[in-house]
PDB file of N, CA, C and O in Angstrom:
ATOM      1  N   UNK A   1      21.395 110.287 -96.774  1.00  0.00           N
ATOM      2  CA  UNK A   1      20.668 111.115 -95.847  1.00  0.00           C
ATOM      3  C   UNK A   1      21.475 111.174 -94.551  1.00  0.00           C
ATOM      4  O   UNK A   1      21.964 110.127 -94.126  1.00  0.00           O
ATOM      5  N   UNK A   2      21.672 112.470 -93.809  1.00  0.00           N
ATOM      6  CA  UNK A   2      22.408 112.408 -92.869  1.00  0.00           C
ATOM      7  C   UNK A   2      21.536 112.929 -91.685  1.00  0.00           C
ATOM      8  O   UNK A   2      22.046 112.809 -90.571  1.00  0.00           O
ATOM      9  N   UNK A   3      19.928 113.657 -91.788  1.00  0.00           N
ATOM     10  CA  UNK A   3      19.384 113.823 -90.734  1.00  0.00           C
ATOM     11  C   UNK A   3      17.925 113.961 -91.485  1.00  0.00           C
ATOM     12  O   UNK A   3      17.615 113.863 -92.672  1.00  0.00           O
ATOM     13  N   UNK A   4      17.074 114.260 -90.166  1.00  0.00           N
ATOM     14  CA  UNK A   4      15.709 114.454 -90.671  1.00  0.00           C
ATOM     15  C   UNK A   4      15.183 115.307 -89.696  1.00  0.00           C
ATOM     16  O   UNK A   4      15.670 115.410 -88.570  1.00  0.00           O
ATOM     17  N   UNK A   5      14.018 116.040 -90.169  1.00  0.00           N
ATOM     18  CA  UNK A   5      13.279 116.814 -89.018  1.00  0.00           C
ATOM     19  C   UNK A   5      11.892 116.280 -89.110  1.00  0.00           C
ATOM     20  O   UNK A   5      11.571 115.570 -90.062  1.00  0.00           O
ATOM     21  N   UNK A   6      11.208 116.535 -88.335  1.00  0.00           N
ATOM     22  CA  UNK A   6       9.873 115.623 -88.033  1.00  0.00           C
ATOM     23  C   UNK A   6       8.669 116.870 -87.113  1.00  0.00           C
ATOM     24  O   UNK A   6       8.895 117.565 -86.123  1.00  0.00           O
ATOM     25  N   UNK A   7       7.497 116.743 -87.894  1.00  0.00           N
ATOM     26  CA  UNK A   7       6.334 117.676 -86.994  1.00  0.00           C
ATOM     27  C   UNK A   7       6.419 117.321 -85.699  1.00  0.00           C
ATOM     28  O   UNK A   7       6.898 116.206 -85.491  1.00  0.00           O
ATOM     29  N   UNK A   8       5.932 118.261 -84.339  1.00  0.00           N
ATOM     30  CA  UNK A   8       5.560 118.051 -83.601  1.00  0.00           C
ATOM     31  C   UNK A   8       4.486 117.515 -83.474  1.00  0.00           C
ATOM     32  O   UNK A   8       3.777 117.463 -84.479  1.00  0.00           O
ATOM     33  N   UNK A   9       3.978 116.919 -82.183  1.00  0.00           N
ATOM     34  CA  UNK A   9       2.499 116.052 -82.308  1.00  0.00           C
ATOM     35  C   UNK A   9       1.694 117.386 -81.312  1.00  0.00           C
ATOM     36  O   UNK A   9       2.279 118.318 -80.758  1.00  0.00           O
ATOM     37  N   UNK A  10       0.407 117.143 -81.316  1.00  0.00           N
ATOM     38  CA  UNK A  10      -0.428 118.142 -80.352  1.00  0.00           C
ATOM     39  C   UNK A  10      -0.535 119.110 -80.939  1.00  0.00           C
ATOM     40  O   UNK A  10      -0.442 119.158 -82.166  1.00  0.00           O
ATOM     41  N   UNK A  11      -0.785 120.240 -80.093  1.00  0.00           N
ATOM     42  CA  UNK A  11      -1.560 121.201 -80.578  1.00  0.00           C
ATOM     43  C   UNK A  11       0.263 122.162 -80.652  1.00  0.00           C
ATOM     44  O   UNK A  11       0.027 123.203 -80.039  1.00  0.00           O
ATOM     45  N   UNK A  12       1.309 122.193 -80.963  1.00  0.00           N
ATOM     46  CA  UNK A  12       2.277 122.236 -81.663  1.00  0.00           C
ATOM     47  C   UNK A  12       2.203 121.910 -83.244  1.00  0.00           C
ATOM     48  O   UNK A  12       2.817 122.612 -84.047  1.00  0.00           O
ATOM     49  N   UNK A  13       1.383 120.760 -83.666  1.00  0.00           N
ATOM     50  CA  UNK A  13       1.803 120.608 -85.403  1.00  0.00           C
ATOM     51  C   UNK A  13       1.328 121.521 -86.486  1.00  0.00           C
ATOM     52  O   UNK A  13       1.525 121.338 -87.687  1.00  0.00           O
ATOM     53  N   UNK A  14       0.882 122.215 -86.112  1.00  0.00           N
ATOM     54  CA  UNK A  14       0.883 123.165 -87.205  1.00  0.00           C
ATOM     55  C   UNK A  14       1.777 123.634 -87.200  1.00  0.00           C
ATOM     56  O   UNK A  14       2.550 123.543 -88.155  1.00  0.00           O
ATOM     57  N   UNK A  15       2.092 124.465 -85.913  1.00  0.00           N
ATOM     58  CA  UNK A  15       3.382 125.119 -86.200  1.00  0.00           C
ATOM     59  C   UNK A  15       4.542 125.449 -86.602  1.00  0.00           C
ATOM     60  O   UNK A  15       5.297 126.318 -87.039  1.00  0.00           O
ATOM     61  N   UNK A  16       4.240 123.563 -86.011  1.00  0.00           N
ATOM     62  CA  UNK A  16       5.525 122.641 -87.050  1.00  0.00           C
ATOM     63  C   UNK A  16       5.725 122.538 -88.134  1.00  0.00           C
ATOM     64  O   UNK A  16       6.816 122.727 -88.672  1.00  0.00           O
ATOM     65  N   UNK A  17       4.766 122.234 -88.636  1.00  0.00           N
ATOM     66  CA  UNK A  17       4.769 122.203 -90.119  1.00  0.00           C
ATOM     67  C   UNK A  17       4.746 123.816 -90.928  1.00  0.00           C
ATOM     68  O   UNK A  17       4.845 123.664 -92.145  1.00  0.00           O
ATOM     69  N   UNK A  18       4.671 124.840 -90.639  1.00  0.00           N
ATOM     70  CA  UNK A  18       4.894 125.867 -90.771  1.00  0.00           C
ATOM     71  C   UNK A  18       6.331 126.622 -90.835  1.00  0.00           C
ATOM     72  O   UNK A  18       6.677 127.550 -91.567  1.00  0.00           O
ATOM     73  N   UNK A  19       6.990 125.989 -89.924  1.00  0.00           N
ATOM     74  CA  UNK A  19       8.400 125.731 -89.300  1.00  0.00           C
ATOM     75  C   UNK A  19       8.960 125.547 -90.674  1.00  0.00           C
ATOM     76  O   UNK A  19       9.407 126.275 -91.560  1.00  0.00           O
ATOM     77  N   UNK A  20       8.708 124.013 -90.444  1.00  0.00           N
ATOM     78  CA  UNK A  20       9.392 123.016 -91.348  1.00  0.00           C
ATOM     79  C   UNK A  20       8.926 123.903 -92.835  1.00  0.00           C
ATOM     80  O   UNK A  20       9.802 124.685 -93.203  1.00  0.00           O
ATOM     81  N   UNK A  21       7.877 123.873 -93.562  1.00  0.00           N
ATOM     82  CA  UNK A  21       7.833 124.572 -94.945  1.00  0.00           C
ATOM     83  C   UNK A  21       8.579 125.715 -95.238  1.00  0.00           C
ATOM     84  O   UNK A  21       8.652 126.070 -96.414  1.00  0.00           O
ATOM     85  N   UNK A  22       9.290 126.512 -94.138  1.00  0.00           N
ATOM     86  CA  UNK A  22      10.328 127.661 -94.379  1.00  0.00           C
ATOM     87  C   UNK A  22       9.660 129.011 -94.947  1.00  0.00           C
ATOM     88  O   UNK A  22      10.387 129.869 -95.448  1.00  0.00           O
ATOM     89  N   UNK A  23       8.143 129.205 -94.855  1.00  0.00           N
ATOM     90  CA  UNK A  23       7.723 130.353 -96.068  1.00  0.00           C
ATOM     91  C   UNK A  23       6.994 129.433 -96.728  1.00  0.00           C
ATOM     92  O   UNK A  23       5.781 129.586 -96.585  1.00  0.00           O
ATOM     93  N   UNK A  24       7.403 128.324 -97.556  1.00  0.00           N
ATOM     94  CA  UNK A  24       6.751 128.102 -98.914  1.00  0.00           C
ATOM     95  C   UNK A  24       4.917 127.470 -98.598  1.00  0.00           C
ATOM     96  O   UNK A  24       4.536 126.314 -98.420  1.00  0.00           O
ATOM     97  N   UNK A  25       4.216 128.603 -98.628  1.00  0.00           N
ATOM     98  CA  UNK A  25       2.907 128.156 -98.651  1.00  0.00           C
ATOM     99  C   UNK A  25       2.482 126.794 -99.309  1.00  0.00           C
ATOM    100  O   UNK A  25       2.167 125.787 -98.675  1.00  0.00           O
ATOM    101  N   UNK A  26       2.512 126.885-100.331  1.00  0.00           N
ATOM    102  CA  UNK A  26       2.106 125.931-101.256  1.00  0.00           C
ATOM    103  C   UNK A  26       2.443 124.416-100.726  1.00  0.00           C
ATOM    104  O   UNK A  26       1.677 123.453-100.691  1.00  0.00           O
ATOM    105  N   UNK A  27       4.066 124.502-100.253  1.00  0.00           N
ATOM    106  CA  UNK A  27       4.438 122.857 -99.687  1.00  0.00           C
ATOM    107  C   UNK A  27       3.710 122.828 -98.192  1.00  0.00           C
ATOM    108  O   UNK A  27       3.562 121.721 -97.674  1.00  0.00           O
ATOM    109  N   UNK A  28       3.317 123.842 -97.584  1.00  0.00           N
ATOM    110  CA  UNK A  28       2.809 123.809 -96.365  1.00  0.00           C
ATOM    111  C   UNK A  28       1.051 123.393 -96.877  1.00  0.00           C
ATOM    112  O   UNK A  28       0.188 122.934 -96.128  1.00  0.00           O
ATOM    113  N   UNK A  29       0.951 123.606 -97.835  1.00  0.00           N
ATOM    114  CA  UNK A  29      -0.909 123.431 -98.299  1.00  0.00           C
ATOM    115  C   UNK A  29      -0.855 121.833 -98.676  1.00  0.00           C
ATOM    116  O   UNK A  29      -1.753 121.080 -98.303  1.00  0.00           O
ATOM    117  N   UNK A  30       0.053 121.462 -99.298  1.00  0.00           N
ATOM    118  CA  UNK A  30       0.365 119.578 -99.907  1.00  0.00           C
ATOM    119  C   UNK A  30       0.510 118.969 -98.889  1.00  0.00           C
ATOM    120  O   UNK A  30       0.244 117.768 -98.860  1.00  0.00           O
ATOM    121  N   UNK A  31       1.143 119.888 -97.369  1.00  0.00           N
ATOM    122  CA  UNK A  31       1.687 118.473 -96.789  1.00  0.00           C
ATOM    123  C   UNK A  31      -0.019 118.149 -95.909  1.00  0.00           C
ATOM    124  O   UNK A  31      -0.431 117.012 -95.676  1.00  0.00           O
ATOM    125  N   UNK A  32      -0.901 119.653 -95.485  1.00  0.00           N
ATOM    126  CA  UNK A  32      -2.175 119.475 -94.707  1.00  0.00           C
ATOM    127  C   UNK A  32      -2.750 118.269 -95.721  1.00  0.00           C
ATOM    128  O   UNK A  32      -2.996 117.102 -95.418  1.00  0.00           O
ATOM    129  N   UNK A  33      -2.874 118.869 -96.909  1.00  0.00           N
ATOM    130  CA  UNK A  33      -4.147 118.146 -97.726  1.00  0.00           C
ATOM    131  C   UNK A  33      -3.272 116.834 -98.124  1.00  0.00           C
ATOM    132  O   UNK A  33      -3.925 116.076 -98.841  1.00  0.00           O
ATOM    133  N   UNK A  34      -2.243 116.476 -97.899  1.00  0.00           N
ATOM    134  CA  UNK A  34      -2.021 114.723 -97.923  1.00  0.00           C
ATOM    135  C   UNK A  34      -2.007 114.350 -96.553  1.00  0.00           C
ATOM    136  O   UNK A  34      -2.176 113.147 -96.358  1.00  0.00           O
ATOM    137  N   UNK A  35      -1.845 115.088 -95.528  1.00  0.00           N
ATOM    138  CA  UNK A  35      -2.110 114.275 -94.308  1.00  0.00           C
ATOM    139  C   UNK A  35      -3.626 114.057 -94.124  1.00  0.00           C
ATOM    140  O   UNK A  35      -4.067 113.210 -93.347  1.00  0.00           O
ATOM    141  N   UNK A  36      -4.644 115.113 -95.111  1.00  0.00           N
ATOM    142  CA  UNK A  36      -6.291 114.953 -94.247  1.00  0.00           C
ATOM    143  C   UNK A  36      -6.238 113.579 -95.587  1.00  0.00           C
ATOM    144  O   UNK A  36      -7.168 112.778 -95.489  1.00  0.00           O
ATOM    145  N   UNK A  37      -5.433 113.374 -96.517  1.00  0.00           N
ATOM    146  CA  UNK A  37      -6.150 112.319 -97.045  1.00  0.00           C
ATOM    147  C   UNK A  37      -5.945 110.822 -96.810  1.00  0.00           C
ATOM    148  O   UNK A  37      -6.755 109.905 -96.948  1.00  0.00           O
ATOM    149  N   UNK A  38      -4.541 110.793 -96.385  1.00  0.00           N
ATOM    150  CA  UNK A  38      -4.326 109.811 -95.643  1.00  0.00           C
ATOM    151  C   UNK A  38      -4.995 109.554 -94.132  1.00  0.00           C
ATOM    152  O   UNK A  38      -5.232 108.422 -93.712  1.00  0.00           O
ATOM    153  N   UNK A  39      -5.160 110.311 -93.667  1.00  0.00           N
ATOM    154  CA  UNK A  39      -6.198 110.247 -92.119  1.00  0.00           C
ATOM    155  C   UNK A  39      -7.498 109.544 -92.720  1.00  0.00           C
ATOM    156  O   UNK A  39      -7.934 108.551 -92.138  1.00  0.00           O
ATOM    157  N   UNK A  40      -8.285 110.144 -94.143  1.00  0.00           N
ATOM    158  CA  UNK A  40      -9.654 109.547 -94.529  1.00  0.00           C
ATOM    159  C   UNK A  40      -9.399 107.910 -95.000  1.00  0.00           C
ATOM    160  O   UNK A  40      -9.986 106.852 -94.772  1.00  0.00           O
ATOM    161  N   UNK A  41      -8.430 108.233 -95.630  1.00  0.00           N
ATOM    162  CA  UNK A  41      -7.934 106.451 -95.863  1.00  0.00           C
ATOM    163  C   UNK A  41      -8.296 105.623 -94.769  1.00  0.00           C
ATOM    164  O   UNK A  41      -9.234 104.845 -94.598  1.00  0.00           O
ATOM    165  N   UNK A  42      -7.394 105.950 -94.112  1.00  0.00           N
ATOM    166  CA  UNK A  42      -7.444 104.347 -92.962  1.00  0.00           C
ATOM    167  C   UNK A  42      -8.707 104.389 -91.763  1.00  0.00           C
ATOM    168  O   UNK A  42      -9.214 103.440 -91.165  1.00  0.00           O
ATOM    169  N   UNK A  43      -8.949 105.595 -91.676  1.00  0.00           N
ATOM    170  CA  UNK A  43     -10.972 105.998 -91.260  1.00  0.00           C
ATOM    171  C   UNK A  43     -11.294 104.954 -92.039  1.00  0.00           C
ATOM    172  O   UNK A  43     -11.230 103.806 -91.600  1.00  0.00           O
ATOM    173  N   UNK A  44     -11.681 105.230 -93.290  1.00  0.00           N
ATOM    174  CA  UNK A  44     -12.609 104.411 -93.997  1.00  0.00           C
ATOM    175  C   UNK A  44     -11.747 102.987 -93.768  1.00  0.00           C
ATOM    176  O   UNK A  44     -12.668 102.207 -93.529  1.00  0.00           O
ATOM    177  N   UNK A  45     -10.811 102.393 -93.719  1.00  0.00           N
ATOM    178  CA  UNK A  45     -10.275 101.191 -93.556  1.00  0.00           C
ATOM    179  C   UNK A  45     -10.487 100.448 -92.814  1.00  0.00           C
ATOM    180  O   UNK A  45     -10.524  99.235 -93.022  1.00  0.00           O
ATOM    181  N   UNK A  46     -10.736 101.176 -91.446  1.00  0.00           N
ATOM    182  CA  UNK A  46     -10.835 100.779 -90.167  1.00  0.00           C
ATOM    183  C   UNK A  46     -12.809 100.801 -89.890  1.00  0.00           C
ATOM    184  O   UNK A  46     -13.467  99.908 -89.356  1.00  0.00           O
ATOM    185  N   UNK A  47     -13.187 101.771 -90.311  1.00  0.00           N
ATOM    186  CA  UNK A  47     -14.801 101.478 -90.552  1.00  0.00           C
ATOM    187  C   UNK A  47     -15.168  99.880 -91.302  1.00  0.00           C
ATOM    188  O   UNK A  47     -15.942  99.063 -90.804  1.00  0.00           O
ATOM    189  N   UNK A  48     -14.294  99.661 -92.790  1.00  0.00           N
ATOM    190  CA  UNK A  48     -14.924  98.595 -93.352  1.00  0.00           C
ATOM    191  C   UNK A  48     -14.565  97.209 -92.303  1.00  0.00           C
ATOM    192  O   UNK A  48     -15.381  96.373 -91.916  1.00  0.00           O
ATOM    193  N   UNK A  49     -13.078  97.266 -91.991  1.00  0.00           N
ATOM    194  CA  UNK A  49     -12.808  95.855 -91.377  1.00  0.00           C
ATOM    195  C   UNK A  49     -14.140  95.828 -90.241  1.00  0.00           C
ATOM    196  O   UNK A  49     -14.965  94.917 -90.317  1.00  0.00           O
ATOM    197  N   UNK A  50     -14.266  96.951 -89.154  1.00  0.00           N
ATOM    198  CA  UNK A  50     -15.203  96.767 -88.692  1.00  0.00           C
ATOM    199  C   UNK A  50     -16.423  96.149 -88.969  1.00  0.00           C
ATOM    200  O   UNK A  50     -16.805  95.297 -88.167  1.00  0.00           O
ATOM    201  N   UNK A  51     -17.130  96.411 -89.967  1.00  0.00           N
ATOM    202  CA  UNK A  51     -18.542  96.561 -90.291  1.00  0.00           C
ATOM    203  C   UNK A  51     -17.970  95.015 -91.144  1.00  0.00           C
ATOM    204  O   UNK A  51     -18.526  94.363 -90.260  1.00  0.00           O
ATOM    205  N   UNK A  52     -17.711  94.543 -91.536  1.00  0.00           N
ATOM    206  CA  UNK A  52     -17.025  93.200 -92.165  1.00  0.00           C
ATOM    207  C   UNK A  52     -17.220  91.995 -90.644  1.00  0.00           C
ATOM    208  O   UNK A  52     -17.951  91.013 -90.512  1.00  0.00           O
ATOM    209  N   UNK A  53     -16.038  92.738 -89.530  1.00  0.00           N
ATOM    210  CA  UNK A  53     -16.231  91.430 -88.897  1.00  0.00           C
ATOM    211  C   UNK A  53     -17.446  91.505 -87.845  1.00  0.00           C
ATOM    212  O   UNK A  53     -17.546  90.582 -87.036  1.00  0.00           O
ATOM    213  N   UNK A  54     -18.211  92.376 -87.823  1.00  0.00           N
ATOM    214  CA  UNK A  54     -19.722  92.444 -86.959  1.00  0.00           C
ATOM    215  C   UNK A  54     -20.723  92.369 -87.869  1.00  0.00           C
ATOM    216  O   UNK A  54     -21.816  92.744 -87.444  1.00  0.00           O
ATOM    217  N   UNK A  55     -20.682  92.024 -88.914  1.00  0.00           N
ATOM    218  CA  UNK A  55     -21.418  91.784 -90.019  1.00  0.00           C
ATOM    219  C   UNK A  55     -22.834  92.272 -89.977  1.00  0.00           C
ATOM    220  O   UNK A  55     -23.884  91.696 -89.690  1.00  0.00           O
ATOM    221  N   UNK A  56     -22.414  94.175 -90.549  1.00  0.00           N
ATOM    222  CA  UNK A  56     -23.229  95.059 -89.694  1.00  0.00           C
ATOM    223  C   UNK A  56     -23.797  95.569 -91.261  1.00  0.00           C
ATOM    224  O   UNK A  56     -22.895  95.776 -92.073  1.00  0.00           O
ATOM    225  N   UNK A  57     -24.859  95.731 -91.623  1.00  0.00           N
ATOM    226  CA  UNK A  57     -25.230  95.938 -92.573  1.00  0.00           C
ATOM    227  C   UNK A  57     -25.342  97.928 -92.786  1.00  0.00           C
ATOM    228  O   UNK A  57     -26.315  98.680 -92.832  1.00  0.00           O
ATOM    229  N   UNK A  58     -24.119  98.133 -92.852  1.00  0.00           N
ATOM    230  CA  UNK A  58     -23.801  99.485 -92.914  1.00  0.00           C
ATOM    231  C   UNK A  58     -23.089  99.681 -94.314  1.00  0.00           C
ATOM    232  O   UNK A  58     -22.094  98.958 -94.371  1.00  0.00           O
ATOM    233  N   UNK A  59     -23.299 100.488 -95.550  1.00  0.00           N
ATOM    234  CA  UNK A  59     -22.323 100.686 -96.487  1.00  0.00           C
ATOM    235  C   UNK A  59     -22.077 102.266 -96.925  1.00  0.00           C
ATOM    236  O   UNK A  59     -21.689 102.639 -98.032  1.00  0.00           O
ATOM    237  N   UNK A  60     -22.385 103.073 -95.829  1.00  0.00           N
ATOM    238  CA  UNK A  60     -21.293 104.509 -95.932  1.00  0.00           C
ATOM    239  C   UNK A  60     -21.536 105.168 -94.180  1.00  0.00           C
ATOM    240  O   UNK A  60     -22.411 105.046 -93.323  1.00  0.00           O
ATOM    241  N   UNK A  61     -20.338 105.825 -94.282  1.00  0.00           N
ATOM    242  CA  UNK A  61     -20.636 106.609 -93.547  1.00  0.00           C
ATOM    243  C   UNK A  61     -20.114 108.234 -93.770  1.00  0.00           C
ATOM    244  O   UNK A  61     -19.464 108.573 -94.759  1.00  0.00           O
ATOM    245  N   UNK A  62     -20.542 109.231 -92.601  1.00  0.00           N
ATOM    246  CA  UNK A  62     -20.811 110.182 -93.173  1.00  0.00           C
ATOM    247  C   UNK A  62     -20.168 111.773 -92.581  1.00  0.00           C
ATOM    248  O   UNK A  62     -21.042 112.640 -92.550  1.00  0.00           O
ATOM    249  N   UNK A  63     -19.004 112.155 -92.200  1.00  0.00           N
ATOM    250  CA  UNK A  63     -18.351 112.941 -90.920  1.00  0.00           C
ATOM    251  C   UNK A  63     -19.517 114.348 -91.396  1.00  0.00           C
ATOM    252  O   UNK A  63     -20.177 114.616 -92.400  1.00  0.00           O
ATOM    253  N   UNK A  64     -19.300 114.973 -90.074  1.00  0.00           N
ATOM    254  CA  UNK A  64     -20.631 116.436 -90.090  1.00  0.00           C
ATOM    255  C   UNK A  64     -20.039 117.318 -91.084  1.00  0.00           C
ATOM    256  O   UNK A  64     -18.952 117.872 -91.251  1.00  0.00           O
ATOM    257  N   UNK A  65     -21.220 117.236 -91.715  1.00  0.00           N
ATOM    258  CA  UNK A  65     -20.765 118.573 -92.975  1.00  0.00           C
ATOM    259  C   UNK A  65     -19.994 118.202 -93.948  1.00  0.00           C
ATOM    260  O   UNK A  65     -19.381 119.116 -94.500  1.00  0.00           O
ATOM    261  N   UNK A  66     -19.800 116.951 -94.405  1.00  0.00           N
ATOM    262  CA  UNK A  66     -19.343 116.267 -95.670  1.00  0.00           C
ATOM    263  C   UNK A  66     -20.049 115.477 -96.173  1.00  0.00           C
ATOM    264  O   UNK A  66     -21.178 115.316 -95.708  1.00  0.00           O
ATOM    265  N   UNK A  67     -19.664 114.830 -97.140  1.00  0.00           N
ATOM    266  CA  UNK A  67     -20.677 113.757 -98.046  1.00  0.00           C
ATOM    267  C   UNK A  67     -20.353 112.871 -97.633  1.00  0.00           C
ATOM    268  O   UNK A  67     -19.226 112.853 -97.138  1.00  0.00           O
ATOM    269  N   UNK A  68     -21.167 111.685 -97.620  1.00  0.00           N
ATOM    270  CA  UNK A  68     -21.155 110.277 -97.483  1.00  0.00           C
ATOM    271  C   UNK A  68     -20.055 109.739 -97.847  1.00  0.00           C
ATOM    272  O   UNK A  68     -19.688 110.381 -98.831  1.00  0.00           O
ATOM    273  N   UNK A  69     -18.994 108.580 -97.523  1.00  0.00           N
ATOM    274  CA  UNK A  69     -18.507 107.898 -98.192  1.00  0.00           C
ATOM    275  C   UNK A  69     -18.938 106.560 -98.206  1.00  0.00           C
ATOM    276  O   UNK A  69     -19.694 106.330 -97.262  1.00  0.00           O
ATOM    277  N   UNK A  70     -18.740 105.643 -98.900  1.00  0.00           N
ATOM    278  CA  UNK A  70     -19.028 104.266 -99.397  1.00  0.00           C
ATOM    279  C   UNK A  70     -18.057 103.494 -98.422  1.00  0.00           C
ATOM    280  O   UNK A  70     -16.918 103.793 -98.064  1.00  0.00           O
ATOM    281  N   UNK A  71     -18.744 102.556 -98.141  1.00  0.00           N
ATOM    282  CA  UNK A  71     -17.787 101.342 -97.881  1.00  0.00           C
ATOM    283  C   UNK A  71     -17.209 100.448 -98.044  1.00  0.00           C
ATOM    284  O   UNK A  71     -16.221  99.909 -97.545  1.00  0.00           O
ATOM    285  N   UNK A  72     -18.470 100.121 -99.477  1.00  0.00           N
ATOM    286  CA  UNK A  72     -18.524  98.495-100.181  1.00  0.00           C
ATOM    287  C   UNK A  72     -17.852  98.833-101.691  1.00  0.00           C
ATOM    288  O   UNK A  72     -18.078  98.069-102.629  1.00  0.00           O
ATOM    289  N   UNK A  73     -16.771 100.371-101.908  1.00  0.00           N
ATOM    290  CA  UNK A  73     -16.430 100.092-102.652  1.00  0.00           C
ATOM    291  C   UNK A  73     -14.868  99.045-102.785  1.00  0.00           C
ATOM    292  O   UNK A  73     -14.454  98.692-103.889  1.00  0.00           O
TER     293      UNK A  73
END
C-alpha cells in the first residue's frame, strides 16, 4: 500500500464518501449501511456495560421509530 484516502468528518462525510465511491452507487450504499451497523454495535455495547455496572434493571432499548433492541442477549 502506498497511500490511502479517508472520509471527511462533519457535515462534509457524505460527500466524502460520494467522492471517494467515484459513481459506484452500490459501494457508496455498503459503505452507509456498514457504518449505521457498526455505530448500532457499540450503542448497544456501551448501553449494556452501562446498565451492567449501575445494575439497572433495563434489558432493551429503543431509538424513535425503530424496534427495540435487547440487551441481555
Amino acid at each position: 500500500m502506498t497511500g490511502a484516502e479517508f472520509a471527511e468528518d462533519g457535515e462534509n462525510f457524505a460527500e466524502s464518501i460520494k467522492k471517494l465511491a467515484d459513481g459506484d452507487e452500490q459501494l457508496e450504499k455498503d459503505y452507509f449501511e456498514s457504518s449505521d451497523s457498526m455505530l448500532a454495535q457499540y450503542q448497544r455495547s456501551v448501553l449494556v456495560n452501562y446498565v451492567e455496572d449501575n445494575k439497572l434493571d433495563i434489558t432493551a432499548y429503543q431509538d424513535y421509530g425503530q424496534d427495540p433492541v435487547s440487551l441481555t442477549d
